[in-house]
Residue frames as qw, qx, qy, qz and C-alpha x, y, z in Angstrom:
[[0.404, -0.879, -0.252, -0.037, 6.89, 36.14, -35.82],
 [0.280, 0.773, -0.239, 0.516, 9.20, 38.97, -35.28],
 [0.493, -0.061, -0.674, 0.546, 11.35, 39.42, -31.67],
 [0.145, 0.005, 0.369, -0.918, 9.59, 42.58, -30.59],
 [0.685, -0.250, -0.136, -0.670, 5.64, 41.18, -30.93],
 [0.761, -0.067, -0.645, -0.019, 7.09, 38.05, -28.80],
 [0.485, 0.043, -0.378, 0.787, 8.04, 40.06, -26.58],
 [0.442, -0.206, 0.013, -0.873, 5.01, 42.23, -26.43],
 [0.760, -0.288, -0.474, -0.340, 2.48, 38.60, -26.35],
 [0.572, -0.233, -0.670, 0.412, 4.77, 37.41, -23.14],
 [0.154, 0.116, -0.523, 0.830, 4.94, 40.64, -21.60],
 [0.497, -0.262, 0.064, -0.825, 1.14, 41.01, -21.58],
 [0.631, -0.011, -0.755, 0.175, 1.23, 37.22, -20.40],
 [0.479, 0.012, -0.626, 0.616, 2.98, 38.16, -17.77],
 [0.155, -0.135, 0.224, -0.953, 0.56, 41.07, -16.61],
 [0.733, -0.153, -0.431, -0.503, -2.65, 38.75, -17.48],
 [0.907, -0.354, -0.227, -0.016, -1.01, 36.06, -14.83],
 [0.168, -0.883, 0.305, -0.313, 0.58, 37.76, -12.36],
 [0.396, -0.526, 0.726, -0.198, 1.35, 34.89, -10.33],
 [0.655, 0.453, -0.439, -0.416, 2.51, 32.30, -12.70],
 [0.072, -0.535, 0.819, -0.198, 2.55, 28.85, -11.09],
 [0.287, 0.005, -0.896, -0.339, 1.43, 25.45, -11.04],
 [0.780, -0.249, -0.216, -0.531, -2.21, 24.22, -10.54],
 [0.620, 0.123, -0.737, 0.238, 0.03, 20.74, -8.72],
 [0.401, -0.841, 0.142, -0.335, -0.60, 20.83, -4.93],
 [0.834, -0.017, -0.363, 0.415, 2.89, 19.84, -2.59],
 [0.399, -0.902, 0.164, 0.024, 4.62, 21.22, 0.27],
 [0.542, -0.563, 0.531, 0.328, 8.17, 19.80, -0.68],
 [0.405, 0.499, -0.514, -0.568, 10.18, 19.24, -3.86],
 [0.203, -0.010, 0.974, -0.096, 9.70, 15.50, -3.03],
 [0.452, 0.439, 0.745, -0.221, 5.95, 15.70, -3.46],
 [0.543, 0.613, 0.022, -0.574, 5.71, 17.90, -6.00],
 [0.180, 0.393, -0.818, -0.380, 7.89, 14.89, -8.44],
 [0.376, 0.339, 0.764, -0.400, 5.29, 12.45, -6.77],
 [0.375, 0.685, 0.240, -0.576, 2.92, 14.85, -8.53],
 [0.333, 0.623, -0.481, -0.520, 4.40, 15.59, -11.76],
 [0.010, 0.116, -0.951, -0.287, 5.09, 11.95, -12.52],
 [0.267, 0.254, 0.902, -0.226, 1.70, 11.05, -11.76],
 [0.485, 0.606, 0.337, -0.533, 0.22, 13.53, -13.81],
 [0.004, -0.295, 0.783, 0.548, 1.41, 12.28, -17.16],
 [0.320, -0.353, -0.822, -0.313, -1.87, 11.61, -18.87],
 [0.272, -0.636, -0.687, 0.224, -4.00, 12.86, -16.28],
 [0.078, -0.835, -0.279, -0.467, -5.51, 16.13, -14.98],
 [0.117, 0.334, -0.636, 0.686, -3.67, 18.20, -11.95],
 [0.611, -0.307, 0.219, -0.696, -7.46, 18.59, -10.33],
 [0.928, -0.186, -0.181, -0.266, -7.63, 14.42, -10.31],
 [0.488, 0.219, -0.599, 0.596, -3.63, 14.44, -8.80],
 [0.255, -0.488, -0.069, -0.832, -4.70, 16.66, -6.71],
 [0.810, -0.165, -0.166, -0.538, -7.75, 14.98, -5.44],
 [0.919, -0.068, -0.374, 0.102, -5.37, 11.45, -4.68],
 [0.356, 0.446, -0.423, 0.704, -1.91, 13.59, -3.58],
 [0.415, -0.530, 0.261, -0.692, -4.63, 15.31, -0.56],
 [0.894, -0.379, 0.192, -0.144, -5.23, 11.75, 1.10],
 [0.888, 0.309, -0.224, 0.256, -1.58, 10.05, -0.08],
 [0.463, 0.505, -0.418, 0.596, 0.96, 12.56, 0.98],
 [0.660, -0.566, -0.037, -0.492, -0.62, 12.74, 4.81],
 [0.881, -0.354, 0.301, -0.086, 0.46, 9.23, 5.17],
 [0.771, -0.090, 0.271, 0.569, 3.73, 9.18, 2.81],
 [0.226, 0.956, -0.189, 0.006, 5.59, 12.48, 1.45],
 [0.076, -0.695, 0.608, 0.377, 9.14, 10.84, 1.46],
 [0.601, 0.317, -0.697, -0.228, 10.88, 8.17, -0.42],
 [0.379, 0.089, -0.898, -0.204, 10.43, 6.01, 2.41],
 [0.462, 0.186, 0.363, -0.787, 7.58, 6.41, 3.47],
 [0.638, 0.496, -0.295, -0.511, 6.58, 5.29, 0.05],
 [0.508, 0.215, -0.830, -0.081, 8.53, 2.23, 0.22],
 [0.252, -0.073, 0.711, -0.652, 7.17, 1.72, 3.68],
 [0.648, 0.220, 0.253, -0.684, 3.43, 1.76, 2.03],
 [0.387, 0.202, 0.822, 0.366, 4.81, -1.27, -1.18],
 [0.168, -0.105, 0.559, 0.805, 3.37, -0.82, -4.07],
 [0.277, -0.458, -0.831, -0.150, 0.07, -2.45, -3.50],
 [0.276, -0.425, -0.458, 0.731, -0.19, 0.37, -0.83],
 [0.257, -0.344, 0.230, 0.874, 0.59, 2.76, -2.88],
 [0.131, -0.224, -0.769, -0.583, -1.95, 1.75, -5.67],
 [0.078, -0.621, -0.778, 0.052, -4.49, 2.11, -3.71],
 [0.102, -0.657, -0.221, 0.714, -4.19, 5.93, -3.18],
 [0.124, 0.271, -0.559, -0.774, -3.29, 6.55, -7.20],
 [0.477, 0.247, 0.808, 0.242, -5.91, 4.50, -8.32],
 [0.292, 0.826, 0.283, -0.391, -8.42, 6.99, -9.17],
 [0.363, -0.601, 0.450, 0.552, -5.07, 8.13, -11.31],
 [0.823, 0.498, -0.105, -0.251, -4.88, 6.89, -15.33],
 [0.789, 0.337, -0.394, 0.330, -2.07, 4.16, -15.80],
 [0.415, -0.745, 0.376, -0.363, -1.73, 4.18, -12.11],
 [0.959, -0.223, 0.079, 0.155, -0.59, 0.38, -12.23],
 [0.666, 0.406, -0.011, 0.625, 2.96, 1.55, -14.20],
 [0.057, -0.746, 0.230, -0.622, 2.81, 5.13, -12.42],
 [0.652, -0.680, 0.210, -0.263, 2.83, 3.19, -9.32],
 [0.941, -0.026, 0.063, 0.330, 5.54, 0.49, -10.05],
 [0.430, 0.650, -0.083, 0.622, 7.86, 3.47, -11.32],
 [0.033, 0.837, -0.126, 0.531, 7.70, 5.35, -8.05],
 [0.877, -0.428, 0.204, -0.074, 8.43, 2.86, -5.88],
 [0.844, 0.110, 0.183, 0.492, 11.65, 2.09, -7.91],
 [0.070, 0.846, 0.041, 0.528, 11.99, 5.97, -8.03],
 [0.467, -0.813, 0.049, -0.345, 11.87, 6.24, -4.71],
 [0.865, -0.362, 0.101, 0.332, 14.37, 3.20, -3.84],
 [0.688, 0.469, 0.071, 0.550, 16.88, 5.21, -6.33],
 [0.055, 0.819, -0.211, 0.531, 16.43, 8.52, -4.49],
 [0.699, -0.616, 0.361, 0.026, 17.59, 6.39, -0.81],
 [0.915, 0.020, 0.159, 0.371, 20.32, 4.50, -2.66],
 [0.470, 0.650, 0.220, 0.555, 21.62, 7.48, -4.95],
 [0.005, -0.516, -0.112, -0.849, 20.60, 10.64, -3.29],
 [0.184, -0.037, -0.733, 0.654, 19.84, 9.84, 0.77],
 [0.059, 0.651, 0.670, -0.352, 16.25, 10.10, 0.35],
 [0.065, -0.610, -0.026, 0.789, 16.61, 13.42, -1.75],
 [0.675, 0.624, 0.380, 0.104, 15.37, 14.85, -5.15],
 [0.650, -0.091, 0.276, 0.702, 18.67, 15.45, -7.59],
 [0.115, -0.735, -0.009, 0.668, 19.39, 19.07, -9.19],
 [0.176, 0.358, -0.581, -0.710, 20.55, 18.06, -12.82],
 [0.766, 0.316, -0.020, -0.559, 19.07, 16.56, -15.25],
 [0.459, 0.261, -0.848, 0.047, 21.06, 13.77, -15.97],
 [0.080, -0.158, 0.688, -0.704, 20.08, 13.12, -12.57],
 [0.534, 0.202, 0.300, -0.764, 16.47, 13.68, -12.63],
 [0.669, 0.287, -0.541, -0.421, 16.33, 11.71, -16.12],
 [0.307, 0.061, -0.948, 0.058, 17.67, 8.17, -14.57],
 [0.391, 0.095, 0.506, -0.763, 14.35, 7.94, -12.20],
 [0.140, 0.179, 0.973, -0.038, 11.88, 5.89, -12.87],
 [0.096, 0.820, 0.564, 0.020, 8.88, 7.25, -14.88],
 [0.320, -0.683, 0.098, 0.649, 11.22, 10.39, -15.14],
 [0.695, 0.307, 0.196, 0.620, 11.85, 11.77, -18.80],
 [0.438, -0.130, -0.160, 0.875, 12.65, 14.90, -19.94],
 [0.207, -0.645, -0.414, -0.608, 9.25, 16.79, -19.84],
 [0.740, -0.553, -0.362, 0.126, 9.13, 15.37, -16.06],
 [0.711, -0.112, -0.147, 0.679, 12.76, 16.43, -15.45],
 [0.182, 0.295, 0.007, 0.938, 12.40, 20.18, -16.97],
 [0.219, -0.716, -0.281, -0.601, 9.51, 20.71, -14.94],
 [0.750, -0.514, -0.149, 0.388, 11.22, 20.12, -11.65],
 [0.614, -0.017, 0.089, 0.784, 14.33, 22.19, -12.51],
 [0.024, 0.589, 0.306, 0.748, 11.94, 25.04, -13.43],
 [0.467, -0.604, -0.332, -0.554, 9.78, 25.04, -11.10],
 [0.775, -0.584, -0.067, 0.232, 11.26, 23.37, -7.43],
 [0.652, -0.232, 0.115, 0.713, 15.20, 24.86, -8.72],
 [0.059, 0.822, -0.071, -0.562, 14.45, 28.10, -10.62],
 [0.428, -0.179, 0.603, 0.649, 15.95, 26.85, -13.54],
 [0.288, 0.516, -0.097, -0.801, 14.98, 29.37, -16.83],
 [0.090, 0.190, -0.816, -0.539, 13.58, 26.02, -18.84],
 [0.506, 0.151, -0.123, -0.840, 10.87, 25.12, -20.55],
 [0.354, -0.004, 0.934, 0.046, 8.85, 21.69, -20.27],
 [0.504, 0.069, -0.470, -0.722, 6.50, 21.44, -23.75],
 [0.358, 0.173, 0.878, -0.266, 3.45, 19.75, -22.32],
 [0.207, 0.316, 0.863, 0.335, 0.41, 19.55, -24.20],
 [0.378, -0.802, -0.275, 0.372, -0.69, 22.67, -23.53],
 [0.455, -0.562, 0.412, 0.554, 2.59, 24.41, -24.25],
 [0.403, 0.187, 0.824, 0.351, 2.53, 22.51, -27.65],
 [0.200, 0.705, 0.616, 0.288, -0.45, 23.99, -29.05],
 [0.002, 0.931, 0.192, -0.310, -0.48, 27.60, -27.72],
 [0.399, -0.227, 0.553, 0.695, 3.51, 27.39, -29.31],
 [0.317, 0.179, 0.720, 0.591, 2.41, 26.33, -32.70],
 [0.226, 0.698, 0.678, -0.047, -0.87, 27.99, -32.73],
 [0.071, -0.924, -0.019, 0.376, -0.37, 31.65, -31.61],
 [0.714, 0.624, 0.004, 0.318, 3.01, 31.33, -33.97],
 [0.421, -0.822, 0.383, -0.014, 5.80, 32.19, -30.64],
 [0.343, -0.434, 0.831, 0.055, 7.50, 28.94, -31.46],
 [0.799, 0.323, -0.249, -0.441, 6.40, 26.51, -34.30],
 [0.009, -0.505, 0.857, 0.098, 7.49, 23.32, -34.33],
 [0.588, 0.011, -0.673, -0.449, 6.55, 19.82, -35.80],
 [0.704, -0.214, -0.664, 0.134, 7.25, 17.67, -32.52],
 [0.610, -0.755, -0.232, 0.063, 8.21, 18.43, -28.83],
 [0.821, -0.255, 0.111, 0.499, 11.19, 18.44, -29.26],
 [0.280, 0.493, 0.443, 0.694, 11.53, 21.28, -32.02],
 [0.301, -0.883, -0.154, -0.325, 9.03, 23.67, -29.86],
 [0.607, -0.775, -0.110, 0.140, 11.15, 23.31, -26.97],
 [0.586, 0.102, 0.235, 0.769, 14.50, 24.33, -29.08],
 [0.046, 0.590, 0.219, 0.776, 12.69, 27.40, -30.42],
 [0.365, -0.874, -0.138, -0.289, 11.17, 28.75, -27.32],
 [0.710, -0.419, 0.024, 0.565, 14.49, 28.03, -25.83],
 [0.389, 0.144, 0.249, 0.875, 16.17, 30.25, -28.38],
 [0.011, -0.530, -0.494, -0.689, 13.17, 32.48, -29.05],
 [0.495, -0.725, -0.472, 0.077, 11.09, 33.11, -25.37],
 [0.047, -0.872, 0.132, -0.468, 12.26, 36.85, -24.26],
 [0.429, 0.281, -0.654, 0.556, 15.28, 36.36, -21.52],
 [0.068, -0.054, 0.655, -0.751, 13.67, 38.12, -18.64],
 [0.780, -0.071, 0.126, -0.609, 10.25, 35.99, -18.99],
 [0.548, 0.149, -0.823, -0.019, 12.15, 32.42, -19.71],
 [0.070, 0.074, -0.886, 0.453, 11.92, 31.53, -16.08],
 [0.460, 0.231, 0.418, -0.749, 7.95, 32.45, -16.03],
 [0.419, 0.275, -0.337, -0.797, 7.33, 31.10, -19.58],
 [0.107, -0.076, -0.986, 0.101, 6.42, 27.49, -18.87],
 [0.045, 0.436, 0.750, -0.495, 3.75, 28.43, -16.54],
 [0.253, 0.419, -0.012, -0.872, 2.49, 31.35, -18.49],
 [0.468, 0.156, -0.598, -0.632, 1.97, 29.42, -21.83],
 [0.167, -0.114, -0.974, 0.101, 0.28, 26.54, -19.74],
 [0.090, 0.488, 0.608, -0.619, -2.22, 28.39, -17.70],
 [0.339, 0.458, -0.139, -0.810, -2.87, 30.92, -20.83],
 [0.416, 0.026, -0.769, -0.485, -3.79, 27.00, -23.05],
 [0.229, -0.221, -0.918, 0.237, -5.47, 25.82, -20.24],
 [0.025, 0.524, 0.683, -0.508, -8.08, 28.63, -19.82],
 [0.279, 0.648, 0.000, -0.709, -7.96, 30.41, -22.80],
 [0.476, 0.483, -0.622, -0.391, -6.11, 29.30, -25.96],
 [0.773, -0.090, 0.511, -0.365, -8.23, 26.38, -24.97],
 [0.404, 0.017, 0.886, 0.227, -8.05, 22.95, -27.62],
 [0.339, 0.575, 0.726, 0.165, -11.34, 22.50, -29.14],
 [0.159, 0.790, 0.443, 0.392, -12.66, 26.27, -29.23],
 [0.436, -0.022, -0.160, 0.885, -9.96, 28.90, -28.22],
 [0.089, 0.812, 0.551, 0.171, -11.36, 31.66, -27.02],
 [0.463, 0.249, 0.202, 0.826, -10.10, 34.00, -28.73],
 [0.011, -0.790, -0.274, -0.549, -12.62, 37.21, -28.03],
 [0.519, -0.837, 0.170, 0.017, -11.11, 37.29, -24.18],
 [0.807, -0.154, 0.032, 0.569, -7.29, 36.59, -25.04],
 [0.179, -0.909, 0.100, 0.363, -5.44, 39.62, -24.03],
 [0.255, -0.470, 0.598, 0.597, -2.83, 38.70, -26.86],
 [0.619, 0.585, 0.504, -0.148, -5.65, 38.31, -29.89],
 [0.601, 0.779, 0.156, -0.083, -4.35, 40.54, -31.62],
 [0.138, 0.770, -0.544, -0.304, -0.76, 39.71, -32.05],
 [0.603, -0.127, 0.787, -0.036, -1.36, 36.13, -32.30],
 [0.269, 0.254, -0.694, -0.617, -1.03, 34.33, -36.27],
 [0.336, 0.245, 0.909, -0.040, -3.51, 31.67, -35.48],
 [0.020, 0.062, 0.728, 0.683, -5.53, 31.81, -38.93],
 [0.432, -0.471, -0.693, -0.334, -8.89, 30.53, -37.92],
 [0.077, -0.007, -0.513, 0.855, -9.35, 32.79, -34.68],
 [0.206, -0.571, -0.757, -0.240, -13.09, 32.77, -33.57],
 [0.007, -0.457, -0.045, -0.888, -15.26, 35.50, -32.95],
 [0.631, -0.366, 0.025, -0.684, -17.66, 34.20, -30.46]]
């Protein structure tokens, strides 16, 4: 795929989803790491769903340590691997009063030592709560990459090199969200659907379905 039809597929991206932003609800950059960690493996709508009765009664770090773990479990259960997602943020949370005075850190180096933190977790904080122009390859991400033919790559790690190098400058900071929301309601998994995708016809996917 050439630079100027990657550059056409974001910009009509960008016109399809005007306002490109996460599905996560949070009122602070605290809750919205809360969030992100917990959705690993899970759906935003079933974060969501736990975050609306959790963050009420705890939205800082201690707060959270206030509630213990056992506390804490009880709000995530609903959650998938909420016993590990819930031991992590409690040990998160004691890192961000010991470290960082109750605060959530700016770099990545930073963001990475956290608990239940890697670097999918990390780039989507930096994008999204700091502005930073980078790109977290979720699952999602992954497929619309490899499919549409913007950014190919065997692993995660590979896509998120190329769309670093490859993603049009003045849509990097939007392109996270764009290629998420555009696999998540269009360039769906099972049956893409390919007769409403405003970028059908510059996309290489092979097997593109008519109906």
């Amino acid at each position: 795929m050439n630079k100027s039809k990657r550059l056409a597929i974001f910009d009509r991206l960008a016109v399809a989803i005007p306002h490109p932003e996460t599905e996560l609800q949070y009122s602070s950059t605290f809750e919205l790491l809360i969030a992100v960690v917990l959705s690993a493996q899970a759906t935003d709508k079933g974060v969501n769903k736990a975050t609306a009765k959790l963050f009420p009664v705890a939205n800082t770090a201690q707060k959270i340590l206030d509630l213990g773990e056992e506390g804490l479990k009880k709000y995530i259960k609903t959650i998938g691997l909420f016993n590990s997602k819930g031991a992590n943020i409690v040990k998160l949370c004691q890192r961000l009063l010991d470290k960082h005075k109750g605060e959530v850190p700016k770099t990545r180096e930073e963001l990475e030592a956290l608990a239940g933190v890697g670097r999918k977790t990390a780039n989507v904080i930096l994008n999204t709560a700091f502005g930073q122009p980078v790109i977290a390859v979720d699952t999602h991400i992954f497929r619309v990459s490899n499919r549409t033919g913007i950014a190919k790559g065997k692993n995660v790690a590979i896509v998120e090199h190329n769309l670093e190098k490859w993603v049009p400058k003045q849509h990097k900071l939007d392109a996270h969200h764009l290629l998420i929301l555009h696999g998540r309601y269009t360039c769906i998994a099972r049956k893409p659907r390919c007769q409403s995708c405003v970028i059908e016809d510059l996309c290489e996917f092979k097997d593109k379905l008519s109906d």
